[in-house]
PyMOL CGO cylinders between C-alpha atoms (Angstrom):
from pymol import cmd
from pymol.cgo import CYLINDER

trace = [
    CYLINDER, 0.00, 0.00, 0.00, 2.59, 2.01, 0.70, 0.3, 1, 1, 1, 1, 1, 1,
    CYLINDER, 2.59, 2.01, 0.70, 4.71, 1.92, -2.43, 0.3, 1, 1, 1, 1, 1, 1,
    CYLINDER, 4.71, 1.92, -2.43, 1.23, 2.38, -4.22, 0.3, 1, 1, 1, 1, 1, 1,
    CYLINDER, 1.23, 2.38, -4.22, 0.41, 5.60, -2.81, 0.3, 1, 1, 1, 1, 1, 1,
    CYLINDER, 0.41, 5.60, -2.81, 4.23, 6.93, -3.32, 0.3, 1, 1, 1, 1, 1, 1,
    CYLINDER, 4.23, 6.93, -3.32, 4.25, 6.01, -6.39, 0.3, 1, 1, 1, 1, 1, 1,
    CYLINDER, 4.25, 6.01, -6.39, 0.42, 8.11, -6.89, 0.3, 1, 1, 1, 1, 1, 1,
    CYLINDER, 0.42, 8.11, -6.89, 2.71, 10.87, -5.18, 0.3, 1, 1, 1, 1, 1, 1,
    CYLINDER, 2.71, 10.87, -5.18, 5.41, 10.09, -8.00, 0.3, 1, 1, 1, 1, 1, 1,
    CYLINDER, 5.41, 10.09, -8.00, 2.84, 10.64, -10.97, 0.3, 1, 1, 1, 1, 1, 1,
    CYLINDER, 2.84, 10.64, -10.97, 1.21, 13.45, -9.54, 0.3, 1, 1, 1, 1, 1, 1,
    CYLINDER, 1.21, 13.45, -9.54, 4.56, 15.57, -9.35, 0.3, 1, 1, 1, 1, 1, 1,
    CYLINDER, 4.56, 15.57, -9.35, 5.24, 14.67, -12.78, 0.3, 1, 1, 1, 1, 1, 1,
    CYLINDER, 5.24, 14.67, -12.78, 1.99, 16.15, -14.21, 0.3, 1, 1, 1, 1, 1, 1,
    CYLINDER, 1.99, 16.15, -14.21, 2.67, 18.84, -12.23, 0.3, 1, 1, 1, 1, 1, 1,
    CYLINDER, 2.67, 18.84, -12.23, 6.41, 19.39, -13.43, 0.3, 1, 1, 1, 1, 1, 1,
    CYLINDER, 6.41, 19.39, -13.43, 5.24, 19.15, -16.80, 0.3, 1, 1, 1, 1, 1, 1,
    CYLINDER, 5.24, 19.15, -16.80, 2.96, 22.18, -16.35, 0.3, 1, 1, 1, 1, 1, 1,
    CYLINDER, 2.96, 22.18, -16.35, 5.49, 24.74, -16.29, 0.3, 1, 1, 1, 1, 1, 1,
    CYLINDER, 5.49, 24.74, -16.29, 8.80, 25.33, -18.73, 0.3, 1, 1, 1, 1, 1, 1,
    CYLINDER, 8.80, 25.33, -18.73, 12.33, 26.43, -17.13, 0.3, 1, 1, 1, 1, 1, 1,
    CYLINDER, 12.33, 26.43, -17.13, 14.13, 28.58, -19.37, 0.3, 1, 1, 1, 1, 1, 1,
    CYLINDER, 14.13, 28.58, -19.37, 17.13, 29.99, -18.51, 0.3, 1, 1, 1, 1, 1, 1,
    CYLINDER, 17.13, 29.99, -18.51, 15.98, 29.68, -15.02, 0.3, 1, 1, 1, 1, 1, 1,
    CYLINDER, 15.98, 29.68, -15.02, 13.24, 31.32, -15.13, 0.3, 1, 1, 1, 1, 1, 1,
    CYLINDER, 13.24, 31.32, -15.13, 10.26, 29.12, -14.69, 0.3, 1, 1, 1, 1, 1, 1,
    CYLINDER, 10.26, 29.12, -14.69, 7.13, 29.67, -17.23, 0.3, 1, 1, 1, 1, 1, 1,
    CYLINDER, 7.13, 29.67, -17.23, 3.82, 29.09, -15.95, 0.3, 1, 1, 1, 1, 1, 1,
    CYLINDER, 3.82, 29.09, -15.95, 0.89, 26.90, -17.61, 0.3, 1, 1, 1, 1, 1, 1,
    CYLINDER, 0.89, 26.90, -17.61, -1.37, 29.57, -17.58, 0.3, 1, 1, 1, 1, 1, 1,
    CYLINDER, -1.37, 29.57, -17.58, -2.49, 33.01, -16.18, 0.3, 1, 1, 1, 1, 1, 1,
    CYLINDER, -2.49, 33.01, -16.18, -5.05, 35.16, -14.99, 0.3, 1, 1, 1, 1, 1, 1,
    CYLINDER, -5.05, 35.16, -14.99, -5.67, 38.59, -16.90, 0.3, 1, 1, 1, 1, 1, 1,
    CYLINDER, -5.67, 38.59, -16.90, -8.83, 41.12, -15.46, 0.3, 1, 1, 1, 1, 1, 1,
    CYLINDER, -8.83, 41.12, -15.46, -10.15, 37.84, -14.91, 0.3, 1, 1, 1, 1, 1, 1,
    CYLINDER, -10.15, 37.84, -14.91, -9.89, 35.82, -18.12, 0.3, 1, 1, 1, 1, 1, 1,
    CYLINDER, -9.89, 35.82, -18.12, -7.51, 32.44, -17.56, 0.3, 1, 1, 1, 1, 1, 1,
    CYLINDER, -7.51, 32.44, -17.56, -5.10, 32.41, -20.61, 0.3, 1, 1, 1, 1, 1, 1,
    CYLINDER, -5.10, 32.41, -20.61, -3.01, 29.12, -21.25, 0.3, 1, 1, 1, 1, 1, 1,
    CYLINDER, -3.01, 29.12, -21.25, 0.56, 29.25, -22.54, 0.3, 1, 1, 1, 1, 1, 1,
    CYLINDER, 0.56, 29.25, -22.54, 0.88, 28.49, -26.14, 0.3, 1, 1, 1, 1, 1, 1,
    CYLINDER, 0.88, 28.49, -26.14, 4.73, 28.43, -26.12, 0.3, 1, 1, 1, 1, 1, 1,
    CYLINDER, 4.73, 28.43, -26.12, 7.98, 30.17, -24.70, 0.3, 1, 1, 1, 1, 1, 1,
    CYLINDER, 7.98, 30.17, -24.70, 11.17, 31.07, -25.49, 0.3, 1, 1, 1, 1, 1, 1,
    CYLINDER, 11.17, 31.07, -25.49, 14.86, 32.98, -25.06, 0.3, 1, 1, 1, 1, 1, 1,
    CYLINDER, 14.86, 32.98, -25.06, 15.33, 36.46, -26.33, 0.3, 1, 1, 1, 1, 1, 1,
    CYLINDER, 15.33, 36.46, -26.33, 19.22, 36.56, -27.75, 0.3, 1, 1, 1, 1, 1, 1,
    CYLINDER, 19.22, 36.56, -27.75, 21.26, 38.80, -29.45, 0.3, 1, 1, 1, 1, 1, 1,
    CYLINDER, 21.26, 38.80, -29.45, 24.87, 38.36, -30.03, 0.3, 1, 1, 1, 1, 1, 1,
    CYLINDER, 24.87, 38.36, -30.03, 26.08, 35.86, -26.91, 0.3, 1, 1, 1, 1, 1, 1,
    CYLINDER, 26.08, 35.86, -26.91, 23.58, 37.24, -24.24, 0.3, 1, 1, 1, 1, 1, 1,
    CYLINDER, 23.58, 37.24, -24.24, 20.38, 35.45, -23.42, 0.3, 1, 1, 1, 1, 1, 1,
    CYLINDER, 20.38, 35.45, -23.42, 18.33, 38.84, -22.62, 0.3, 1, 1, 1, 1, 1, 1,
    CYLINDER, 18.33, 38.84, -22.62, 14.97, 37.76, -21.56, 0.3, 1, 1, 1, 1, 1, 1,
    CYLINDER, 14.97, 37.76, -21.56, 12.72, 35.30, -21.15, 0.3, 1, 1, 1, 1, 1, 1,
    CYLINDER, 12.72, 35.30, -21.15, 9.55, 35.62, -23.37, 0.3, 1, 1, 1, 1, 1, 1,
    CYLINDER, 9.55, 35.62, -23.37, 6.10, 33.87, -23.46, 0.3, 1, 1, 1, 1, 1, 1,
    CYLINDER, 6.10, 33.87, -23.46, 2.77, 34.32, -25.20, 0.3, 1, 1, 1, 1, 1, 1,
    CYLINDER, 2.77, 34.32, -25.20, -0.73, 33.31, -23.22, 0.3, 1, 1, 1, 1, 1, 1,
    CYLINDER, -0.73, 33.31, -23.22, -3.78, 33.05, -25.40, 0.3, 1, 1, 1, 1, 1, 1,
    CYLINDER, -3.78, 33.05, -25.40, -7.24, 31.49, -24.98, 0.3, 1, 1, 1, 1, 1, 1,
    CYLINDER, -7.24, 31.49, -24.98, -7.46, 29.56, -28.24, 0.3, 1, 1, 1, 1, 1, 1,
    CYLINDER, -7.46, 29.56, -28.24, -3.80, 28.11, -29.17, 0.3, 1, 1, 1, 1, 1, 1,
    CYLINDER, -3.80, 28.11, -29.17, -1.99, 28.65, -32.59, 0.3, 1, 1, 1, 1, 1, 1,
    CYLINDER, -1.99, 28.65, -32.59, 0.99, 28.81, -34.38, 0.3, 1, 1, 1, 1, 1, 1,
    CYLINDER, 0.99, 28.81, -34.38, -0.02, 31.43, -36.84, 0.3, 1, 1, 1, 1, 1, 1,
    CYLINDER, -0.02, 31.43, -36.84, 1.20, 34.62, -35.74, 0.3, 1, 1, 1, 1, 1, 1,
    CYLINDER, 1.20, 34.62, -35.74, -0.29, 36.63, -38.06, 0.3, 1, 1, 1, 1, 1, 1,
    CYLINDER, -0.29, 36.63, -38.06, -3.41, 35.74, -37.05, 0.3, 1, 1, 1, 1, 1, 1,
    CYLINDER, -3.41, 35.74, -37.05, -2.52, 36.05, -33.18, 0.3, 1, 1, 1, 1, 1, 1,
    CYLINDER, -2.52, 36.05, -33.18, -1.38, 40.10, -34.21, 0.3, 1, 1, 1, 1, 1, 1,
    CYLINDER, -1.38, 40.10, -34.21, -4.40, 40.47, -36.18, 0.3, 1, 1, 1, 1, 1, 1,
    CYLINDER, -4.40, 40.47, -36.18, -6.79, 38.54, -33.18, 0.3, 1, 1, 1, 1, 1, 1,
    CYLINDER, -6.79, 38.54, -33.18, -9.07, 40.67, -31.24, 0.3, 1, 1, 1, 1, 1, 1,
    CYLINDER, -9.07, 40.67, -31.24, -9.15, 38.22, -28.47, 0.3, 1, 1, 1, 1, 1, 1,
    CYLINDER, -9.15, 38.22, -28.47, -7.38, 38.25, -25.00, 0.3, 1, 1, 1, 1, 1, 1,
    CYLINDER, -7.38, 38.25, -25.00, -3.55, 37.62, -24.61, 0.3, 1, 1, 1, 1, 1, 1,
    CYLINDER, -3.55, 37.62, -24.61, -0.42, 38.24, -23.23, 0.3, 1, 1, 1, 1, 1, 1,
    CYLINDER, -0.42, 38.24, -23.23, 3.19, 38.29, -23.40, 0.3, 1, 1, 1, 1, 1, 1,
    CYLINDER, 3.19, 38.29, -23.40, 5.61, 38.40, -20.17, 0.3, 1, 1, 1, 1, 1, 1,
    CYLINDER, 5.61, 38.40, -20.17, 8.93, 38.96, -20.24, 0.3, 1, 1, 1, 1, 1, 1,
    CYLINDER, 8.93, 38.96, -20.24, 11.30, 37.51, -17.91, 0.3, 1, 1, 1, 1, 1, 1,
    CYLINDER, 11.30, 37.51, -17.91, 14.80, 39.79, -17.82, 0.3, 1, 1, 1, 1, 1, 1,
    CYLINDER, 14.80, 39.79, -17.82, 17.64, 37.52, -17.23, 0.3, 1, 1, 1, 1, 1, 1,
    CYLINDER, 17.64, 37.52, -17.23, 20.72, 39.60, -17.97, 0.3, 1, 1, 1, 1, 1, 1,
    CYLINDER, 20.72, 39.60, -17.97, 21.99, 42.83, -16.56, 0.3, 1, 1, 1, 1, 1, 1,
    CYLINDER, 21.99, 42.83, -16.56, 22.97, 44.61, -20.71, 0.3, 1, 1, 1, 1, 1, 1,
    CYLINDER, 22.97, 44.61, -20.71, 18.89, 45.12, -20.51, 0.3, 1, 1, 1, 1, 1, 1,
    CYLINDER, 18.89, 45.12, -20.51, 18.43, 48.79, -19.19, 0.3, 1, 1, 1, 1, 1, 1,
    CYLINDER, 18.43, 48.79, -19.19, 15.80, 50.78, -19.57, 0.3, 1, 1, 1, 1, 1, 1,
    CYLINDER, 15.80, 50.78, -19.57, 17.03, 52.86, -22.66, 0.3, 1, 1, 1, 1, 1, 1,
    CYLINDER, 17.03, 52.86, -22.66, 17.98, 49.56, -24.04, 0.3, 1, 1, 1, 1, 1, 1,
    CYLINDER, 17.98, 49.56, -24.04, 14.30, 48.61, -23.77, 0.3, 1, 1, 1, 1, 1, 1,
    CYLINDER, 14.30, 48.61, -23.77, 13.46, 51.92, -25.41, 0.3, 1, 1, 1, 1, 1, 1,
    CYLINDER, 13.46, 51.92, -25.41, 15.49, 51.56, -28.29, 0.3, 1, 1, 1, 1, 1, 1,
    CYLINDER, 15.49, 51.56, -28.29, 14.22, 48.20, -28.62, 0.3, 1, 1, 1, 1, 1, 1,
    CYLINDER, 14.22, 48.20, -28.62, 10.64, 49.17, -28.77, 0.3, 1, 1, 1, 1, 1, 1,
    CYLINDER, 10.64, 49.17, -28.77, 10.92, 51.97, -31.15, 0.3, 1, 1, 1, 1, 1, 1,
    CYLINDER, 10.92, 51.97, -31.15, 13.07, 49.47, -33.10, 0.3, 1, 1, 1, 1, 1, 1,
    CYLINDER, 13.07, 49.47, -33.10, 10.41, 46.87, -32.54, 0.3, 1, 1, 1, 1, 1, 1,
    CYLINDER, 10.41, 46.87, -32.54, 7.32, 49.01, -33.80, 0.3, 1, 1, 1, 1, 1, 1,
    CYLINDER, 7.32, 49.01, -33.80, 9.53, 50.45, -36.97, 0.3, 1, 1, 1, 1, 1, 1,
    CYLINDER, 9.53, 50.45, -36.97, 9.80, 46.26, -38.23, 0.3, 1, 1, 1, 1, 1, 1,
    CYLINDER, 9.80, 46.26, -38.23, 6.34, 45.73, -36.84, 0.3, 1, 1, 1, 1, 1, 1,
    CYLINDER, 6.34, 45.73, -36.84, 4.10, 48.38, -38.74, 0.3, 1, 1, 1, 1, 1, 1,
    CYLINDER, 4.10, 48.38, -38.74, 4.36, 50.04, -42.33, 0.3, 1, 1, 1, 1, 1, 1,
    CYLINDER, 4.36, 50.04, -42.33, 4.92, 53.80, -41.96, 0.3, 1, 1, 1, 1, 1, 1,
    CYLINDER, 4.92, 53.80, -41.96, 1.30, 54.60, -42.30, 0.3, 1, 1, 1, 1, 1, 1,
    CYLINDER, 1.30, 54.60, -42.30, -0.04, 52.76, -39.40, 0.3, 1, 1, 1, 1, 1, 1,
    CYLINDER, -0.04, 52.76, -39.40, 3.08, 53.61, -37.12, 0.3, 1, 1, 1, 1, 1, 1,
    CYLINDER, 3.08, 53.61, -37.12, 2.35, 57.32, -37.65, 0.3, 1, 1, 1, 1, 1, 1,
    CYLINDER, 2.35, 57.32, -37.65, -1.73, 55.88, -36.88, 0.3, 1, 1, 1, 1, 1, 1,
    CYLINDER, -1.73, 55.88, -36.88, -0.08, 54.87, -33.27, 0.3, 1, 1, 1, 1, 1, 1,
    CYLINDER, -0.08, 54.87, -33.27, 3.01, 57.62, -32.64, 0.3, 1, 1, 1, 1, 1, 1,
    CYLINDER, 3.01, 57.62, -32.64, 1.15, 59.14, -28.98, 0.3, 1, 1, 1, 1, 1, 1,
    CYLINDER, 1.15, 59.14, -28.98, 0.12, 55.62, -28.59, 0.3, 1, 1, 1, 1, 1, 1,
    CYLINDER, 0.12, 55.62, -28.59, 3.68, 54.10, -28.91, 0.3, 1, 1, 1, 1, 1, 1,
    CYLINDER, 3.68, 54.10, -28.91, 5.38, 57.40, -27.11, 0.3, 1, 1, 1, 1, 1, 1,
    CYLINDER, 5.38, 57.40, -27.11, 2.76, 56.25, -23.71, 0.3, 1, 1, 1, 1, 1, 1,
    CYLINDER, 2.76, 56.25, -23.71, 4.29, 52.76, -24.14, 0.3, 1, 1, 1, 1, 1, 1,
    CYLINDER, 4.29, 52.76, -24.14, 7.79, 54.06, -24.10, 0.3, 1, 1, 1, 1, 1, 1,
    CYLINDER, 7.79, 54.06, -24.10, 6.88, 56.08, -21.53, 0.3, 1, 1, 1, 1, 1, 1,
    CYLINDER, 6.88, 56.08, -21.53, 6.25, 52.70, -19.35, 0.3, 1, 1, 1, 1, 1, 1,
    CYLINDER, 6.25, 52.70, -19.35, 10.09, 52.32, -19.37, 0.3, 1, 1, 1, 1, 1, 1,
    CYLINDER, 10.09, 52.32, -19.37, 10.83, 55.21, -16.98, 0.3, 1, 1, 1, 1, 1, 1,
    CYLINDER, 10.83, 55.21, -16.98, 11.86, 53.07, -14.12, 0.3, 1, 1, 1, 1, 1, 1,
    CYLINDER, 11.86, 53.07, -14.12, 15.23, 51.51, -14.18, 0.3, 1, 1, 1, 1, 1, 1,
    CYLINDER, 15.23, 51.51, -14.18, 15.01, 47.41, -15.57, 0.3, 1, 1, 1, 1, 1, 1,
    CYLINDER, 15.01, 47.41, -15.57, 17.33, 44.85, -13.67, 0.3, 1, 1, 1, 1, 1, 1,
    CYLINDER, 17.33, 44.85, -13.67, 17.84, 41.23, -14.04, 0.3, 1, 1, 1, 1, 1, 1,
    CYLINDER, 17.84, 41.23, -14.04, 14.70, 39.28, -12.80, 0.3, 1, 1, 1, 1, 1, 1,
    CYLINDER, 14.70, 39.28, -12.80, 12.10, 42.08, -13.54, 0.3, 1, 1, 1, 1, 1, 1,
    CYLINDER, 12.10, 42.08, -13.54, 8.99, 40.71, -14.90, 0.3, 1, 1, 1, 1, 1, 1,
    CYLINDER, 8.99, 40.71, -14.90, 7.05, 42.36, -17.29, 0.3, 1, 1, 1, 1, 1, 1,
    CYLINDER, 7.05, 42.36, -17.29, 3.44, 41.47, -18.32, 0.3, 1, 1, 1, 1, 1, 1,
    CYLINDER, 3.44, 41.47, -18.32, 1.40, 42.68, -21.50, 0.3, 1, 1, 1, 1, 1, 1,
    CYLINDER, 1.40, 42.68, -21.50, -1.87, 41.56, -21.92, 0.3, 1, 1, 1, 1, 1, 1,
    CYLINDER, -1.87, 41.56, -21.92, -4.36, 42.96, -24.60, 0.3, 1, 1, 1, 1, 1, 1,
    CYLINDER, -4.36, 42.96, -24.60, -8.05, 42.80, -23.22, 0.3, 1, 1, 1, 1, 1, 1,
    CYLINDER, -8.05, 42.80, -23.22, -10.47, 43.34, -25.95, 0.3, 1, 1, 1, 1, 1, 1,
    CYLINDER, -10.47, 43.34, -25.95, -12.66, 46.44, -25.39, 0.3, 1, 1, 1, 1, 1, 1,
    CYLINDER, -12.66, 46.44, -25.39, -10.01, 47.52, -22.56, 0.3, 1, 1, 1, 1, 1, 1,
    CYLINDER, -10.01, 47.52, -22.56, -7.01, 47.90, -24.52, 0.3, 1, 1, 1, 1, 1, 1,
    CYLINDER, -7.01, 47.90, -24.52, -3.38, 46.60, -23.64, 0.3, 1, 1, 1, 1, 1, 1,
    CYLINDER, -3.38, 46.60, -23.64, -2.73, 46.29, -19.75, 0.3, 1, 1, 1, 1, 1, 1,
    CYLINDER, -2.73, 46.29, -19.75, 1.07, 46.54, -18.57, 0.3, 1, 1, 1, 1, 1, 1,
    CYLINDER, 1.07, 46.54, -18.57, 2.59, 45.25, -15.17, 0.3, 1, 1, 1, 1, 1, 1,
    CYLINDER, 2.59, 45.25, -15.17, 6.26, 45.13, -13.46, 0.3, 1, 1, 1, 1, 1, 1,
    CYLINDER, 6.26, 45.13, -13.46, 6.80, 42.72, -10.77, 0.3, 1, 1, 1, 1, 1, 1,
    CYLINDER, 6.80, 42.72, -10.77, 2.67, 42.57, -10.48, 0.3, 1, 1, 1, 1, 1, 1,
    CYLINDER, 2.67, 42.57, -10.48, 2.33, 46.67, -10.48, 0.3, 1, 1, 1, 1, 1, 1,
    CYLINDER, 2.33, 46.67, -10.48, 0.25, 48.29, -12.58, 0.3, 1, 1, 1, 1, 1, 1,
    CYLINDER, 0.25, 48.29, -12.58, 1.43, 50.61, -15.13, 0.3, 1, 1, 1, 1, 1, 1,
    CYLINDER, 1.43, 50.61, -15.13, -0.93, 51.70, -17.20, 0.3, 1, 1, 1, 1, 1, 1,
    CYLINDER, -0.93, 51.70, -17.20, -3.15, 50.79, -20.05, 0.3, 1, 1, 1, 1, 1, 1,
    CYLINDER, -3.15, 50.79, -20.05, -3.10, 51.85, -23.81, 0.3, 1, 1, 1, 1, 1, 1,
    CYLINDER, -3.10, 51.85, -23.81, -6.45, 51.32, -25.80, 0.3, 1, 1, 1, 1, 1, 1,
    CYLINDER, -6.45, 51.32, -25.80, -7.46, 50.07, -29.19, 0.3, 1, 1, 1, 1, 1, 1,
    CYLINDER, -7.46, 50.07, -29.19, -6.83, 47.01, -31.30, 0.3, 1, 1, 1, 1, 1, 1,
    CYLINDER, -6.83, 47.01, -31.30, -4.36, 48.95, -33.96, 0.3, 1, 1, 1, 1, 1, 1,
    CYLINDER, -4.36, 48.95, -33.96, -1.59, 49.54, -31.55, 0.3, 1, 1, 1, 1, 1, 1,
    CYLINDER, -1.59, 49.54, -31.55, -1.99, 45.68, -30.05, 0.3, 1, 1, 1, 1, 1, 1,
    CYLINDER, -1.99, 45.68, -30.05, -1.11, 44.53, -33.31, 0.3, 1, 1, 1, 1, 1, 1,
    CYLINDER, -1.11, 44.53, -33.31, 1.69, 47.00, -33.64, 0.3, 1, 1, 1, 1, 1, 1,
    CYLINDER, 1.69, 47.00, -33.64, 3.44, 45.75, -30.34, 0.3, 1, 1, 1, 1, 1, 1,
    CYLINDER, 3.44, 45.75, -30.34, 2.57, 42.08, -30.74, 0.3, 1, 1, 1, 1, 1, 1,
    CYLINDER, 2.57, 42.08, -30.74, 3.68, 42.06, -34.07, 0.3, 1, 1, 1, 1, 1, 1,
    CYLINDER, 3.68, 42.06, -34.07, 7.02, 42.93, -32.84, 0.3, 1, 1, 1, 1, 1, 1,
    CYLINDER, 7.02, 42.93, -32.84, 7.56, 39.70, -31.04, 0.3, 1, 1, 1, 1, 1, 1,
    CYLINDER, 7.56, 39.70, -31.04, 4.99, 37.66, -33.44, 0.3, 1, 1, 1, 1, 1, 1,
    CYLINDER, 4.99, 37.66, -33.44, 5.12, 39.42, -36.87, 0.3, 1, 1, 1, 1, 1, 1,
    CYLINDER, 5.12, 39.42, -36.87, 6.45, 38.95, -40.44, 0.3, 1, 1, 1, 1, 1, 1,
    CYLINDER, 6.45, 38.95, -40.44, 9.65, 40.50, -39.07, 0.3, 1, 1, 1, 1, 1, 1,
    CYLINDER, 9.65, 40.50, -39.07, 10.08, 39.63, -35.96, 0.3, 1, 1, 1, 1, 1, 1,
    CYLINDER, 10.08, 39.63, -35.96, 12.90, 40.67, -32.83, 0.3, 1, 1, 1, 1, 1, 1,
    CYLINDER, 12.90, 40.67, -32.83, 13.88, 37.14, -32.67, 0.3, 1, 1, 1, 1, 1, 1,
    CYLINDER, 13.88, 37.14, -32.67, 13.07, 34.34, -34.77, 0.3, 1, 1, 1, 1, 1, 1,
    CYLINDER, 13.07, 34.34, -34.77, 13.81, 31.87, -32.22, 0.3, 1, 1, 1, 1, 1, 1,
    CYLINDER, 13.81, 31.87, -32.22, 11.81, 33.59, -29.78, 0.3, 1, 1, 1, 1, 1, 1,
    CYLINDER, 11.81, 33.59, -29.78, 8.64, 33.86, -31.88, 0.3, 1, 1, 1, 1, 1, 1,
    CYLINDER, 8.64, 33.86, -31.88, 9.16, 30.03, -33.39, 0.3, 1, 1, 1, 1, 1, 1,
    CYLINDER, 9.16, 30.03, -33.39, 9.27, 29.15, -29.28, 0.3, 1, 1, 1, 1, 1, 1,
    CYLINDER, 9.27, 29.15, -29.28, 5.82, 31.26, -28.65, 0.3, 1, 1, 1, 1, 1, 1,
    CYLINDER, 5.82, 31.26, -28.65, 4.06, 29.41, -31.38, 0.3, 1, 1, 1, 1, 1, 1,
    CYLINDER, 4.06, 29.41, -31.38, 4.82, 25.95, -31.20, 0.3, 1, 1, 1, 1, 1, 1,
    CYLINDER, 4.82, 25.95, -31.20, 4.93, 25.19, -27.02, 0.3, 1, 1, 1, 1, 1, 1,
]
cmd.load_cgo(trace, "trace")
């Protein structure tokens, strides 16, 4: 009886283990909780450039897919968090990044369509970034996209146009990383 129920206890922390990823020690949960909507992780991965592993990215969606086109285009609830595991990522780093991000991610037209909009994002940097921060950015349809650090609230930035702007940079035609998008889409 004993060795029965220890190996119960055995199978049950499997299935558990298997519900999370480790990447680059950080560990990725199964799923979160977004103004109230459970989203389930459709796939993770590492954010590198040159020979430093810079963060730790993951996309959360309702419905899973690979297509990222379609997730950019989606008006449906998701997120991304990001998971900073080296010290090069500052906070004008991150700035740079995201200007660089949105120039790849939209044609002139719409960028111009989202400047104030992408300027209040930026704006979301203001705080110095360390190693471990955690950054979450979830689009809520009708609310617009929510941003957290290290569970604070930051602010929120309405409508669907600038979504698909800032997940296209991580999920686009031409993306930050393709690693990093290939992990988000396929688990």
């Amino acid at each position: 009886m004993k060795k029965l129920l220890l190996a119960a206890i055995a199978l049950l922390g499997t299935y558990t283990a298997t519900g999370q990823k480790t990447i680059e020690g950080v560990t990725v949960e199964k799923n979160i909780t977004v103004a109230g909507q459970e989203l389930d992780l459709n796939g993770a991965g590492l954010r590198e450039k040159l020979w430093y592993n810079l963060y730790v990215g993951a996309l959360y969606v309702n419905t899973k897919s690979r297509d990222g086109n379609a997730l950019v285009k989606a008006d449906k609830a998701m997120a991304i968090t990001l998971d900073i595991t080296d010290e090069v990522v500052t906070q004008e780093k991150m700035k740079t990044s995201v200007e660089d991000g949105f120039g790849d991610s939209c044609t002139s037209k719409e960028r111009k369509a989202i400047q104030s909009e992408i300027n209040e994002f930026i704006g979301f940097f203001s705080q110095p970034i360390v190693k471990g921060d955690h950054f979450e950015i979830a689009y809520i349809p009708g609310k617009g996209t929510l941003v957290s650090k290290n569970a604070k609230y930051i602010g929120t930035i309405k409508g669907l146009q600038f979504k698909k702007g800032l997940f296209g940079i991580w999920l686009g035609n031409d993306p930050v990383d393709e690693d990093l998008k290939e992990g988000m889409l396929n688990g």
